[in-house]
C-alpha positions as CSV (number, residue, x, y, z in Angstrom):
1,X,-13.0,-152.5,3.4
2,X,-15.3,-155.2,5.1
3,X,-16.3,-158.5,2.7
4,X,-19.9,-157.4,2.7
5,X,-19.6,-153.9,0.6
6,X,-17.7,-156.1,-1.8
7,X,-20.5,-157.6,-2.8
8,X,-22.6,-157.2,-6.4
9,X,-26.3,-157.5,-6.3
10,X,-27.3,-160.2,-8.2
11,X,-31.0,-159.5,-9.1
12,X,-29.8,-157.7,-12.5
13,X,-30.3,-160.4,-14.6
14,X,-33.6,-160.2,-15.9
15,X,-33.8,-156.1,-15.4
16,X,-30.7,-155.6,-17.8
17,X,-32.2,-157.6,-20.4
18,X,-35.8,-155.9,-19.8
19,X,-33.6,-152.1,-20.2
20,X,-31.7,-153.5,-23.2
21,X,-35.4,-154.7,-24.8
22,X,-36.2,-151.3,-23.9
23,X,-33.8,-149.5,-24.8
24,X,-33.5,-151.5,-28.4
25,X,-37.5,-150.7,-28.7
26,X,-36.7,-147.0,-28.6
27,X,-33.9,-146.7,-30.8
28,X,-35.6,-148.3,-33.5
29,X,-38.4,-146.2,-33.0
30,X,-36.5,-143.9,-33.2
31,X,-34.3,-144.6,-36.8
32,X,-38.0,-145.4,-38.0
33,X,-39.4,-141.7,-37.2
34,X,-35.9,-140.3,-38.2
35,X,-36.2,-141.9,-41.7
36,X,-39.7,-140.5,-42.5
37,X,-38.6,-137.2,-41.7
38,X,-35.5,-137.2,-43.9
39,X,-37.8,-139.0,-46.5
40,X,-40.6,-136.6,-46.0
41,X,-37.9,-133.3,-45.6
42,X,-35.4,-134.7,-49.2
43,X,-39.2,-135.5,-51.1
44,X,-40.6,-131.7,-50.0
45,X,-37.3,-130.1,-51.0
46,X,-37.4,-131.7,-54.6
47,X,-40.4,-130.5,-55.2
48,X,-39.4,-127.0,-55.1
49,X,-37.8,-127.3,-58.4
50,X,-34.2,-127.8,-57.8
51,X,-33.1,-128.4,-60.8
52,X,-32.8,-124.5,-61.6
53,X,-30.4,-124.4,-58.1
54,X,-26.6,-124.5,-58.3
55,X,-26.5,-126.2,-55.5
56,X,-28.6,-129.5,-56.6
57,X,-25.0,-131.9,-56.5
58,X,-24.3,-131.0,-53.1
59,X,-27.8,-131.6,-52.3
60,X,-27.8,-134.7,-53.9
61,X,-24.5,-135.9,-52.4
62,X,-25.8,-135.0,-48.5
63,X,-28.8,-137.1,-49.5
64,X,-26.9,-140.3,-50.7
65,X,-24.1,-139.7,-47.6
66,X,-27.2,-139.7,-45.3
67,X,-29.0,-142.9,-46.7
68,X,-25.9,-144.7,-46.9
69,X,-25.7,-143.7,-42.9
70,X,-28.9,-145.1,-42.3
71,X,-28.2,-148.4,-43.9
72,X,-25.0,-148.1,-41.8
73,X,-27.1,-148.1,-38.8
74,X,-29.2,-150.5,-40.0
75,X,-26.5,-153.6,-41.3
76,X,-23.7,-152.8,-39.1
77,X,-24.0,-151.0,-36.0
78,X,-27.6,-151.6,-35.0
79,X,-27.0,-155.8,-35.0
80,X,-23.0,-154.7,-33.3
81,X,-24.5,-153.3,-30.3
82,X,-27.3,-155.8,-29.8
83,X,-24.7,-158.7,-29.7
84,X,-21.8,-156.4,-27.6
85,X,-24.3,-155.8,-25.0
86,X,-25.6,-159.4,-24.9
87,X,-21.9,-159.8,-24.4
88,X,-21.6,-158.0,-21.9
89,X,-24.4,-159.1,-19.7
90,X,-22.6,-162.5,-19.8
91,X,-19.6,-161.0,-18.7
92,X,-20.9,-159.2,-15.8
93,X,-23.2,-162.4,-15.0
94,X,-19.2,-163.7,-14.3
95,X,-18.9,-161.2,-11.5
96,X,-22.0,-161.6,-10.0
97,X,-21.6,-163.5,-6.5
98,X,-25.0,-166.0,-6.3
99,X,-26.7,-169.2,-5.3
100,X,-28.2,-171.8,-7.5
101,X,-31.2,-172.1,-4.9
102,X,-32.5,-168.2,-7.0
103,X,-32.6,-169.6,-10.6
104,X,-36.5,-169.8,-9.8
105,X,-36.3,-166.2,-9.5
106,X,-34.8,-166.1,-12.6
107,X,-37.2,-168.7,-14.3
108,X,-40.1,-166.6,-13.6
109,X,-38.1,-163.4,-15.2
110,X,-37.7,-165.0,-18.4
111,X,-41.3,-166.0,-18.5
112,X,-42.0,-161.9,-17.5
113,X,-39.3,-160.8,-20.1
114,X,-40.5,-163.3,-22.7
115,X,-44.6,-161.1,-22.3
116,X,-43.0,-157.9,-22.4
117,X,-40.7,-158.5,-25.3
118,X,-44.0,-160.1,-26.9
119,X,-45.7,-156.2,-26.3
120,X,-42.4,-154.6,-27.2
121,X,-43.3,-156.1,-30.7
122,X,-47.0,-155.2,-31.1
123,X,-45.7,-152.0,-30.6
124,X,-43.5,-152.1,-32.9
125,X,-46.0,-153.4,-35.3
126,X,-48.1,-151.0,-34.9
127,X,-45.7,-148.2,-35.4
128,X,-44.7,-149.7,-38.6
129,X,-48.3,-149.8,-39.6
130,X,-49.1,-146.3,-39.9
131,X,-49.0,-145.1,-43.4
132,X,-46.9,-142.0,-43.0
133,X,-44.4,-144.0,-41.4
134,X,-44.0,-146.3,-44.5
135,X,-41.3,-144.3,-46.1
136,X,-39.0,-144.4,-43.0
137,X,-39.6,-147.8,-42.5
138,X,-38.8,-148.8,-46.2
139,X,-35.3,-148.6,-46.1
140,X,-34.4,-150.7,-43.3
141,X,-33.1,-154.3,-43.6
142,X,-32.4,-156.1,-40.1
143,X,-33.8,-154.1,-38.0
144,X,-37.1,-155.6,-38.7
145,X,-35.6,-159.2,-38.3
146,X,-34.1,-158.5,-34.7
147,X,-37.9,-156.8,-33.8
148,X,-39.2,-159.7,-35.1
149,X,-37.3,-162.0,-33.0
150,X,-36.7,-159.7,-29.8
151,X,-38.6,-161.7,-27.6
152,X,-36.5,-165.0,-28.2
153,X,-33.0,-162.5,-28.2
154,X,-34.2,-161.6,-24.5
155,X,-35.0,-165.0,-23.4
156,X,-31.8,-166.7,-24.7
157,X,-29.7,-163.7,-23.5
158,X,-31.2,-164.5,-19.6
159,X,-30.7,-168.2,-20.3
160,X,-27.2,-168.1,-21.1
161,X,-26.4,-165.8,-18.1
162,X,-28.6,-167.8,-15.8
163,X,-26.5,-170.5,-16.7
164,X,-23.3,-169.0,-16.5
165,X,-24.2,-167.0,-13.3
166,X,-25.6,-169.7,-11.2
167,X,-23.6,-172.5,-12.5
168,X,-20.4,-171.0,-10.7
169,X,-18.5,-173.1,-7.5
170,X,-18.6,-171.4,-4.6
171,X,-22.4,-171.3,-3.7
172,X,-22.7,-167.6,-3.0
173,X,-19.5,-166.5,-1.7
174,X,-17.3,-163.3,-2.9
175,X,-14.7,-164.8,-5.8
C-alpha cells in the first residue's frame, strides 16, 4: 500500500459541522411535527367519549409511556448525541493529516457555518411559529435552548477542531 492512499482528506472540517447543523435542524423538526400529531391524534381520540370504553387505562398508560418518551428525547438523548458527535469530530480532527498554512480555509468556514446556522434558526423559528404546531412544540425543554444557540455550538465545535487539527507536529505528513 503506497503512503499516498493512506492519506485522509482534510477539508471535512467545516462540512461535518454544516451535516451535523443539518442534520440536528431536521430531527428537531422532526420531534416538533411528531408531537403535534400525537397531541393532535390523543386530543381527537378523547373526544370520542372514552370514558364508556374498557380500554381507557391502557389508552391512558400508552399516552403517559409516549410523553415520558418524548421528554426522553428531549432531556437526555437529544443533548447526548449533540455533544458525542461534537466528540467525535474532535477525534477524527486527530487523524486528519494537515498544514497550519489551510486554517484560512477553515477561518472562512466558520464565518460560512456561523450564516447558515444563523438561517438554520429562522427556520426553526418559523416552524415554531405556526399555530398548529404549538401543541408539539409545548412539551419540549432543551431542544429549544440548543436551537437557540446552534449557531455558536457549530462555531466552537470548528474552533476546537481547527485547533486540534492544525495545531499537530509534523506539518502535513502521514502520523
Amino acid at each position: 500500500m503506497s503512503l499516498k492512499s493512506k492519506k485522509i482528506n482534510n477539508k471535512g472540517i467545516v462540512l461535518d459541522v454544516l451535516t451535523l447543523m443539518y442534520s440536528v435542524i431536521g430531527v428537531v423538526i422532526v420531534l416538533i411535527l411528531a408531537g403535534t400529531v400525537w397531541s393532535t391524534f390523543v386530543t381527537e381520540l378523547r373526544a370520542t367519549n372514552m370514558s364508556d370504553n374498557e380500554y381507557e387505562q391502557q389508552f391512558n398508560d400508552t399516552v403517559s409511556y409516549t410523553n415520558q418518551g418524548f421528554k426522553t428525547i428531549d432531556a437526555l438523548l437529544f443533548p447526548i448525541a449533540i455533544v458525542g458527535l461534537i466528540i467525535g469530530l474532535i477525534v477524527t480532527s486527530f487523524l486528519i493529516p494537515s498544514h497550519p498554512i489551510f486554517v484560512v480555509v477553515n477561518i472562512i468556514g466558520v464565518i460560512f457555518l456561523a450564516f447558515m446556522g444563523l438561517v438554520m434558526q429562522v427556520v426553526y423559528e418559523y416552524v415554531i411559529a405556526e399555530p398548529e404546531i404549538a401543541s408539539g412544540y409545548s412539551n419540549l425543554t432543551y431542544i429549544p435552548y440548543v436551537m437557540e444557540w446552534l449557531p455558536w455550538i457549530g462555531v466552537v465545535a470548528v474552533l476546537l477542531a481547527t485547533i486540534i487539527g492544525y495545531s499537530k507536529r509534523g506539518g502535513g505528513e502521514i502520523y
